[in-house]
N, C-alpha and C positions, 0 to 999 in steps of 0.2 A: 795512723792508718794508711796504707798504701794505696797509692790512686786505681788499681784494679780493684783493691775491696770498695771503696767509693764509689766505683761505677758501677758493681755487682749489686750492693745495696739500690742504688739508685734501682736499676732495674727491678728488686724484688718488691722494690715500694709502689712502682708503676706496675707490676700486675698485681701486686695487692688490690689496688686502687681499679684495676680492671675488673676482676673479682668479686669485689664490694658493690660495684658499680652493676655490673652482672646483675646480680644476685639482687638487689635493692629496684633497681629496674623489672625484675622476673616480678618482684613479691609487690611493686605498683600497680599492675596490670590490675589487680580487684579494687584497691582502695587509691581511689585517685582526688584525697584531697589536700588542700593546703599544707596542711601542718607537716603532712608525708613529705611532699619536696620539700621545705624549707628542713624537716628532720634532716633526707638525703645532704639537701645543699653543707648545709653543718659537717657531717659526716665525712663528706668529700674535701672541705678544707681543711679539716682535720686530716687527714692523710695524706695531702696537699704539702700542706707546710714541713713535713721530712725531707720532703723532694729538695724544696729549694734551701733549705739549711745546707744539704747535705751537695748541693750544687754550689753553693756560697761557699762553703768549707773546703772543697776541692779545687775552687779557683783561687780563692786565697793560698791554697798550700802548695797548686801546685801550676801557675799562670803559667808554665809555658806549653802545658797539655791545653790549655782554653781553644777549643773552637778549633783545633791542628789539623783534621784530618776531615776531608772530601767526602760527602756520602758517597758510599757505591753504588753504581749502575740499579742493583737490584733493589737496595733501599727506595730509590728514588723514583720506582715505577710500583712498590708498595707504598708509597708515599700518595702520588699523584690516585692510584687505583681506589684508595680509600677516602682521599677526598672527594675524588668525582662518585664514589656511593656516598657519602656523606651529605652530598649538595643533594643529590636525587633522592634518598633516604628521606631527605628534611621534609620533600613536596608530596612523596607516595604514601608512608606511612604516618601511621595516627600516633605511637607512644614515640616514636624519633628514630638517630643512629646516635644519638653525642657520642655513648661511650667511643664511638670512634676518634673522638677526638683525643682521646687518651690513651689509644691504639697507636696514633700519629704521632705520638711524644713516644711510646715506646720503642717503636721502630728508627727515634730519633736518638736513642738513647744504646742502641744496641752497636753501632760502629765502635762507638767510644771504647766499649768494654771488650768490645773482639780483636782492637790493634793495639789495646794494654795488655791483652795475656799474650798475642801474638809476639807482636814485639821487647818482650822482657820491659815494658814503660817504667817498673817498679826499681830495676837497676840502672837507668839510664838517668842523668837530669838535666838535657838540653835537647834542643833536633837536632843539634851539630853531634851530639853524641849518638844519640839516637839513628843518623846517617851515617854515621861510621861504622858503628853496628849492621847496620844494617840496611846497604845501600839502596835496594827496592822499592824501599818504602817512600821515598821519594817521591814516588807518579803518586802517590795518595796523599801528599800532603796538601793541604790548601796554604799556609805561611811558607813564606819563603824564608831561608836561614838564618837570614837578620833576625827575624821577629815580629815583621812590617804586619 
């Protein structure tokens, strides 16, 4: 499997999980007992645990894409925007915001997979290669060329 379909997957499993979430959240709002969340909680580890297989599976296959690249500017003020409704969400309303929390892993998740198709990731297998390619991508790297 190619580390863009990795990361593509990745994503379709986090809005699954947004989705599920949605939707399980929507159809609590009548029946708010016990068993209902604990059902939820279940449900959500279950679709949970793809994520991180499928994140384990990519750092094993392919360590020198781990953790490579800088969020972007606009990530990182959807990032901060949703956590500060997150914290205020928690004190105003009565059923919550969590799903935002898994808002926050998908926008975590979304760099990765746009400077894999960007940058051909699937033909390249080092950053030294990958900067020969293509020298721009440099200002977005977080590792320096070593690998430090």
């Amino acid at each position: 499997m190619n580390y863009s379909t990795i990361k593509l997957l990745e994503i379709i499993n986090a809005a699954v999980i947004i989705i599920v979430f949605g939707i399980a959240m929507t159809l609590r709002i009548p029946a708010r007992s016990t068993s209902w969340m604990v059902t939820l909680i279940v449900i959500l580890i279950m679709l949970v645990i793809p994520l991180f297989i499928l994140e384990h599976k990519c750092n094993r296959k392919y360590p020198q894409w781990d953790r490579l690249w800088k969020m972007p500017p606009a990530a990182i003020v959807a990032f901060v925007l949703l956590l500060a409704v997150l914290v205020i969400g928690a004190f105003v309303t009565d059923n919550g915001v969590a799903w935002m929390v898994i808002v926050l892993v998908f926008i975590r998740l979304l760099p990765d997979y746009y400077y894999a198709r960007k940058y051909n990731m699937d033909e390249v297998h080092s950053v030294e290669e990958l900067l020969q390619k293509h020298p721009e991508a440099e200002s977005r790297i977080r590792k320096t060329v070593s690998g430090e």
